[in-house]
C-alpha positions in Angstrom: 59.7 82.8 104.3 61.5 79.9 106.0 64.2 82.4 107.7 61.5 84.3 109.0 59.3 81.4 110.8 62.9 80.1 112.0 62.8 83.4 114.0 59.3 83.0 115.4 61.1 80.8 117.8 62.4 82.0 120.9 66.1 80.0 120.5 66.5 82.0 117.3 66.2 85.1 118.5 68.3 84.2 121.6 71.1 83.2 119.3 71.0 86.9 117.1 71.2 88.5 120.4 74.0 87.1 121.5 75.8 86.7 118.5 75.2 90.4 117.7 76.5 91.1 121.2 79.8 89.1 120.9 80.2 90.7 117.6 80.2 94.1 119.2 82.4 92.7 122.9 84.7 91.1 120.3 85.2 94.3 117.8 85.5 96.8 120.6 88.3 94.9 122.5 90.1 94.1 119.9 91.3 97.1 118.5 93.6 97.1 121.7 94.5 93.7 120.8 95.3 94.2 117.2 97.4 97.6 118.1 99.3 96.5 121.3 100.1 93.2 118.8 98.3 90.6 121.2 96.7 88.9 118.6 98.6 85.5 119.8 97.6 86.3 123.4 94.1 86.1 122.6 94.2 83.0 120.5 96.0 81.6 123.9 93.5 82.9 126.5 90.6 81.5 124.0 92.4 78.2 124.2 93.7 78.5 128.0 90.3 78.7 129.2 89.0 74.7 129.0 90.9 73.8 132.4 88.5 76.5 134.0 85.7 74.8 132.2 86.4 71.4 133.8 87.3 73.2 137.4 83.6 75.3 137.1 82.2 72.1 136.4 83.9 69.8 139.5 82.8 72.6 141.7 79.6 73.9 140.7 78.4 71.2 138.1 76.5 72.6 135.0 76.2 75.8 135.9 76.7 78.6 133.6 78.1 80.9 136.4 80.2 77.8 137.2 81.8 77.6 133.9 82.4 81.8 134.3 84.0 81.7 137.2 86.4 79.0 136.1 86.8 80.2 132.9 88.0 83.6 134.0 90.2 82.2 136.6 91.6 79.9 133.7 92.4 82.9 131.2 93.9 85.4 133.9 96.0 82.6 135.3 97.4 81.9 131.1 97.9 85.7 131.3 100.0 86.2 134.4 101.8 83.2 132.8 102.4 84.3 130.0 103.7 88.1 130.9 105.6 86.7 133.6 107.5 84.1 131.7 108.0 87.0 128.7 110.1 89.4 131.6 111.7 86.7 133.7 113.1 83.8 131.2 114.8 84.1 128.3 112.4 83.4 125.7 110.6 84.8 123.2 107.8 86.1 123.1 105.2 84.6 121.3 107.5 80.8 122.2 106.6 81.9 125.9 102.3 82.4 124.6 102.8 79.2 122.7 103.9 77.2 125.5 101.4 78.6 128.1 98.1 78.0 125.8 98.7 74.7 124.8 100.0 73.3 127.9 96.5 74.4 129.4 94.5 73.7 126.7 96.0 69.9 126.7 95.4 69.8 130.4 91.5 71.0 129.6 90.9 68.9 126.5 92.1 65.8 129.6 89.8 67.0 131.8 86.7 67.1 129.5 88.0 63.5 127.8 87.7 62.1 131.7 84.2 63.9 132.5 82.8 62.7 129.8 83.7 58.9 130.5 81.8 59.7 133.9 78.4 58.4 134.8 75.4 61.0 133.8 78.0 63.7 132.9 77.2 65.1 128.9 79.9 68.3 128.0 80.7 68.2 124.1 84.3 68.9 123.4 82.8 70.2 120.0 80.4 73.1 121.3 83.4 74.3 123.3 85.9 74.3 120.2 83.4 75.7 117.8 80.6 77.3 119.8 76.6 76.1 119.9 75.0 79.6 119.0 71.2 77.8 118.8 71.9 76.4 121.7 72.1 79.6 124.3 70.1 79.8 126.9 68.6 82.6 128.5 71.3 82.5 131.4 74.0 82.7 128.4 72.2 85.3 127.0 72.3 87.6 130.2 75.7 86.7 131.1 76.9 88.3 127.6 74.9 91.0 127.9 76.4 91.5 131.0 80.0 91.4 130.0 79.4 93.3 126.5 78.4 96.6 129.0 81.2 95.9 131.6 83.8 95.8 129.0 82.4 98.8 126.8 82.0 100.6 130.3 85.4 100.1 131.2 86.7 101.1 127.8 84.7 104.2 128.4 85.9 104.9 131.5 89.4 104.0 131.3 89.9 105.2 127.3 92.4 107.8 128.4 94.7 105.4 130.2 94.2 102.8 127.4 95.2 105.1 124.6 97.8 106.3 126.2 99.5 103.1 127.2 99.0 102.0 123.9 100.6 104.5 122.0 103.0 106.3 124.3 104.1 103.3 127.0 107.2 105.8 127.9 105.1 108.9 128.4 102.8 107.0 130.3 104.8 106.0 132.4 106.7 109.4 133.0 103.0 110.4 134.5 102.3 107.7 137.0 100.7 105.1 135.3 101.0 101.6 135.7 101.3 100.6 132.2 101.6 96.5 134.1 97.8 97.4 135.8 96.7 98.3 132.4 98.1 95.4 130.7 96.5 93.2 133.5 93.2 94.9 133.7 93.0 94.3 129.2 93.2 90.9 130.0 91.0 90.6 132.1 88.3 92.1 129.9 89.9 89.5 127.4 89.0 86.4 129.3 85.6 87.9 129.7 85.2 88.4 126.4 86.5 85.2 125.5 83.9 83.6 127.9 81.2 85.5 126.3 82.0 84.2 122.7 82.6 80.8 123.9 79.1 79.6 122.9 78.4 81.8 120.0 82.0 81.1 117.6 83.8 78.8 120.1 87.0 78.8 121.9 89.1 78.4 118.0 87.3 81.1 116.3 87.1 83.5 118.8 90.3 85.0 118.0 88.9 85.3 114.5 86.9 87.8 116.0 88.6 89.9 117.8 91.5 90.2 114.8 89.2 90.3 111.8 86.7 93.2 112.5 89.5 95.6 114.2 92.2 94.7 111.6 89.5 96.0 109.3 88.1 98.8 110.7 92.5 99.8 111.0 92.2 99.9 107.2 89.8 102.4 107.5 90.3 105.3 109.9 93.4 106.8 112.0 91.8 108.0 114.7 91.2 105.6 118.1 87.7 106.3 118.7 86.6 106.3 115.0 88.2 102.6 114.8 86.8 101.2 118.2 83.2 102.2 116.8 83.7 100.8 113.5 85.0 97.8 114.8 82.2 97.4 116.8 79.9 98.0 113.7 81.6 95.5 112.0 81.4 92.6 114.4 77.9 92.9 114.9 77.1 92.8 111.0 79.7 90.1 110.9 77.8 87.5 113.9 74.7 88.8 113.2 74.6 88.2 109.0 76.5 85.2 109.2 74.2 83.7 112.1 71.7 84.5 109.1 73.9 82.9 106.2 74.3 79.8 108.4 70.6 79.3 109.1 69.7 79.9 105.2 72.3 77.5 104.2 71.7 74.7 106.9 75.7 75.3 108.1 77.3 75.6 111.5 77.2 79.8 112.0 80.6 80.4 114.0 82.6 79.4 111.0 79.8 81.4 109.0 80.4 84.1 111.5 84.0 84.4 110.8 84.2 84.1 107.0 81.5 87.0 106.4 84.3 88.7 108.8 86.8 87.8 106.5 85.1 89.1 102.9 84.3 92.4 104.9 88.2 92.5 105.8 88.6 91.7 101.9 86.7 94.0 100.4 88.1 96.9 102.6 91.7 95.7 101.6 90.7 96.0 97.7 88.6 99.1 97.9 89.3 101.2 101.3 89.7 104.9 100.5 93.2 105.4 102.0 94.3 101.7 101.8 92.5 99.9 99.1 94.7 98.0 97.2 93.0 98.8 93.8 92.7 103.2 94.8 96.4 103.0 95.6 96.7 101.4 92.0 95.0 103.9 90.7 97.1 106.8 92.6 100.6 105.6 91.9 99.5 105.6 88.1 98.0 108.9 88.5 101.2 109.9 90.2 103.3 108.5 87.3 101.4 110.1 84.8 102.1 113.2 86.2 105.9 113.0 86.7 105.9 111.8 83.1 104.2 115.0 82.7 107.0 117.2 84.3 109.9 115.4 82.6 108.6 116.1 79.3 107.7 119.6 80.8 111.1 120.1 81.8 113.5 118.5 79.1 110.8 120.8 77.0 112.1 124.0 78.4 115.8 123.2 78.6 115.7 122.1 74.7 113.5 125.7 74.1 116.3 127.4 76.0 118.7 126.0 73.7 116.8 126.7 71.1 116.9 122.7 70.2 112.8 122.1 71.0 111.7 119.7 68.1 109.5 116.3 68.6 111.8 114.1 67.7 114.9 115.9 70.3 112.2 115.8 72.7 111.5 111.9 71.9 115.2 111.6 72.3 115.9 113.1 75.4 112.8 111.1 77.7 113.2 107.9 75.0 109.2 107.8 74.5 107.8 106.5 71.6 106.2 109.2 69.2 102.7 108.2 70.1 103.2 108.1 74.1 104.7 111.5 73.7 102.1 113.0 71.3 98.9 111.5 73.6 101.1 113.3 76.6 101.8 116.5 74.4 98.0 116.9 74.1 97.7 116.4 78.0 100.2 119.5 78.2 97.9 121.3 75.7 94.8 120.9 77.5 96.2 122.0 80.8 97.7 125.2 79.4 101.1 124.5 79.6 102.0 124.4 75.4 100.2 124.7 71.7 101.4 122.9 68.6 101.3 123.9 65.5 102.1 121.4 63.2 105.6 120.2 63.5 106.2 123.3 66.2 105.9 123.2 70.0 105.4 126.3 71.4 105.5 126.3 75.2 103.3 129.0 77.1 104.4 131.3 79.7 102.9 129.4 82.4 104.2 125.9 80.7 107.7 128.0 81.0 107.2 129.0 84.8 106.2 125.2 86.0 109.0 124.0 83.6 111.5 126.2 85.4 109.9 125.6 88.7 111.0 122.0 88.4 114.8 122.7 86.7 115.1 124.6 90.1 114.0 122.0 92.0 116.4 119.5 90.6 119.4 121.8 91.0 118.4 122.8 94.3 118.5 119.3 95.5 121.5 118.5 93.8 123.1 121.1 95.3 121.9 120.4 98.8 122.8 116.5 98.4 126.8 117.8 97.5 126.9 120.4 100.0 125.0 119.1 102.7 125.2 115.3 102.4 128.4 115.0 101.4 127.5 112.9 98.0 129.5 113.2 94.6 128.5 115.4 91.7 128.0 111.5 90.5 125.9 110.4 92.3 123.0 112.8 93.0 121.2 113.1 89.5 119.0 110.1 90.2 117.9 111.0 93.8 117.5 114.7 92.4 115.3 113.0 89.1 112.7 111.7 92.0 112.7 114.2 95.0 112.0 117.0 92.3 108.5 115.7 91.7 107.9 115.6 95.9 109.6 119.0 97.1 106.6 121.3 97.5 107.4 124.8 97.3 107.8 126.2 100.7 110.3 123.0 101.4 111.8 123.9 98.3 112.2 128.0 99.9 113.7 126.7 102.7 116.6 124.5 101.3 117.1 127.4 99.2 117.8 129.6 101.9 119.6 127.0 104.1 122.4 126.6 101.0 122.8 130.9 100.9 120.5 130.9 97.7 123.3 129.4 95.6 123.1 130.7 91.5 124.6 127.4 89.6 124.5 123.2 90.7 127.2 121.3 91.6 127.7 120.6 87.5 128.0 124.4 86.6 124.6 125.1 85.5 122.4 127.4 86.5 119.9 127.1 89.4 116.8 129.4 88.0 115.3 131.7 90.7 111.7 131.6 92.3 109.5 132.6 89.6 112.1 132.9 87.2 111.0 133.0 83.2 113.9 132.2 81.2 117.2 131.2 81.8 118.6 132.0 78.5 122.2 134.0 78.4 123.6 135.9 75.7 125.4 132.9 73.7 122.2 131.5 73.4 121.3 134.5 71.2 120.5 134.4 67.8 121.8 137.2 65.2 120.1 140.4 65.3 117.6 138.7 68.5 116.5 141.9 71.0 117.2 141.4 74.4 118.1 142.6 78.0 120.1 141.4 80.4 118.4 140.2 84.0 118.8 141.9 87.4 119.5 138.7 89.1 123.0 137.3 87.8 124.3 134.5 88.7 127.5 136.4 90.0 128.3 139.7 91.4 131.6 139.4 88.9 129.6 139.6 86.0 127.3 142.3 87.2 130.3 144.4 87.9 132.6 143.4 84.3 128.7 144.5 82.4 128.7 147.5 84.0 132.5 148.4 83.6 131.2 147.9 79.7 128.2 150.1 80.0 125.3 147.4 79.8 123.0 148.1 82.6 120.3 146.0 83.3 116.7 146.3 81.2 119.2 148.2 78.5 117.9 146.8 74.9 120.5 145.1 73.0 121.0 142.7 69.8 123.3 140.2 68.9 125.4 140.8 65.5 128.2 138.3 65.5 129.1 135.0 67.1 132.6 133.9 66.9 134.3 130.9 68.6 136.1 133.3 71.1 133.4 136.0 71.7 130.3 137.8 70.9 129.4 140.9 69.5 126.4 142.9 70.6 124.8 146.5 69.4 124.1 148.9 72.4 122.5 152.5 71.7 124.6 152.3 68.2 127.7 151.0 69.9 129.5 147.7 69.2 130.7 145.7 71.7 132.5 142.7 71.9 132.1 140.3 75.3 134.2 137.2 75.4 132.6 134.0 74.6 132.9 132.4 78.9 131.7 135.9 79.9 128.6 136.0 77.3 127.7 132.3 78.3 127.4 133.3 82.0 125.1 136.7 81.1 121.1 135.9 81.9 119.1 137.8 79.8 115.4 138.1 78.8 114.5 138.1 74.7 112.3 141.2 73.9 109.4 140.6 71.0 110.4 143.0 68.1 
């Protein structure tokens, strides 16, 4: 009930106002502070103003328009200063914004320690450095509503030149615009701003401000317009809350102002949906859970090919303990891609397609980083082991295409084609085992030596003998002996019997 009669009074309600309003003034210009990097420059200008405080005052005494005038004058001065220092001497950049501010700001904090030794003459270095918010008057009040619609009038108007000398400077240029005018004509708006704020947060927290709400509302959308209204949206419930905060717990509100700021910046950092910290936790485990998923899909399929698929080879082979690879076996099972049965794995057609898919990925890759980037067979395996899990499949068509569709990797093995089922060849066979052999060979050679022999393509066959030098199949009734180098290089496709 106290906050409430507190805002019976006419100062109280002066003071959300204007807070609310520098809330918004400060969000909306800042998002071109935060992405043209300027935060320095407006943590200068919010300092480089006090010399235009104790000129308003010489000239026009305490008048609020006084202290405007001089302020402005004050914070475009810094900013010619500073730019022109930046292109004309060597020095760095933020040295040349360091050197600027605090010069002025030591020649204000003079000027207000000499007025105030003066006869009659009251101006509290304090309210300056850290704002008076329950102080504002009604001319304060007017004067930052004034300045909140010029500035979000000129961002209005001018949006088109703003983005684009924000983003594309070069470009910008190219057309006609004065990228300098636009830099100017920002900093002006900044020493308005900074004006406006000056008795809500005060000249130190000002830049607080302008960082914090844009830096948030960054966190939170890629698109311009979407973060200029956010920002906004979060400046006003940062001044406007903490104004609250500060009145409920008896405390000065700019610091208030700027630590509810803060926690809003916080909590966006932990839990944004594109940049939380804690979501992108979550992702990257999701995303090694899958390529976990894929090895053990893949080595899965080679060791079925070579008829070698047992747990404990499959253990081996991805060095997983048995109960990591059982609770990801079951995964497999529930998505389709394999059943067990008992101490069996049995992978399914489709767990054979995506198994292949990824053995032709690797290989691909392999091949492309030998051919085309000029690596060893040595040293592409582990780049290969990662950029498998990434190529999507039309990428995957195109370096395909771009190496002549190539039928074995850089070690000798062979690259399985899109779609492709198997990529068993004839001395993987076992004895008496129906199969054919494949249209697509992995060389013309051996499409031309099988035909020589009479074995055609989708032409039933079984295996009778393996020997150390060759292999002997039965064809309509016929033996046949292939040598062992030729049978290994045969795809072929195993028929049920």
């Amino acid at each position: 009930m106290e906050l409430f009669e507190v805002f019976q009074y006419s100062y109280a309600v002066r003071a959300l106002l204007a807070s609310s309003l520098v809330g918004v003034v400060c969000g909306i210009l800042g998002c071109f502070i935060v992405l043209r990097n300027m935060a320095l420059i407006g943590d200068a200008l919010s300092h480089a103003i006090l010399p235009g405080v104790v000129a308003g005052f010489l000239v026009a005494g305490h008048s609020i328009l006084g202290f405007f005038t001089g302020s402005v004058i004050a914070g475009f001065i810094a900013a010619i200063l500073i730019t022109w220092i930046q292109r004309n001497v060597k020095t760095k950049d933020d040295a040349a914004i360091g050197i600027v501010f605090t010069a002025m700001f030591a020649i204000g904090i003079i000027g207000i320690s000499w007025l105030t030794r003066q006869q009659g003459v009251h101006l509290d270095m304090k309210d300056f450095l850290f704002g008076n918010v329950l102080g504002i008057s009604d001319q304060d009040l007017w004067l930052t509503t004034f300045i909140t619609l010029y500035v979000i009038l000129s961002i209005t108007v001018f949006y088109r030149y703003f983005f684009i000398t924000t983003f594309e400077p070069v470009i910008a240029q190219t057309l006609g615009i004065s990228g300098s005018t636009i830099h100017y004509f920002l900093m002006l708006l900044l020493a308005f701003t900074v004006v406006a704020s000056l008795q809500s947060v005060g000249v130190i927290l000002v830049v607080a401000m302008l960082i914090i709400p844009a830096s948030t509302a960054y966190l939170l959308t890629s698109k311009l317009r979407n973060m200029i209204i956010l920002s906004g949206l979060i400046g006003f419930i940062s001044t406007s809350s903490g104004l609250i905060l500060a009145i409920i717990f008896e405390t000065t509100p700019g610091p208030v102002m700027t630590l509810t700021a803060t926690l809003i910046y916080l909590l966006t950092v932990f839990f944004s949906p594109q940049q939380g910290l804690i979501l992108n936790v979550i992702r990257k485990r999701q995303k090694k859970k899958k390529i976990l998923l894929e090895d053990i899909l893949k080595q899965m399929v080679k060791l079925y090919d070579d008829k070698k698929l047992t747990l404990e080879n499959l253990r081996q082979n991805l060095n997983l303990s048995g109960l990591k690879l059982k609770v990801n076996l079951n995964e497999l099972v529930t998505q389709g891609y394999l059943t067990i049965k008992g101490p069996e794995i049995i992978p399914t057609s489709e767990g054979i397609k995506n198994g292949y898919q990824l053995i032709r990925a690797h290989r691909l890759w392999e091949t492309y980083l030998v051919e085309r980037v000029g690596l060893s067979s040595e040293q592409i395996h582990d780049q290969a082991e990662k950029y498998e899990h990434l190529l999507p499949e039309d990428l995957l068509d195109q370096v395909e295409q771009k190496l002549g569709y190539p039928k074995t990797d850089p070690h000798g093995s062979p690259i399985p084609q899109k779609g492709a089922s198997s990529l068993l060849t004839m001395g993987n066979l076992k004895l008496d085992q129906k199969a054919v052999i494949t249209t697509d060979q992995m060389d013309e050679k051996v499409t031309v030596k099988l035909w020589e022999m009479g074995i055609t393509p989708n032409k039933p066959f079984y295996l009778k003998e393996t020997k150390d030098g060759y292999v002997e199949i039965e064809l309509d009734e016929k033996k046949l002996r292939l040598d062992k180098k030729l049978a290994d290089a045969v795809k072929i496709s195993i028929l049920e019997t």
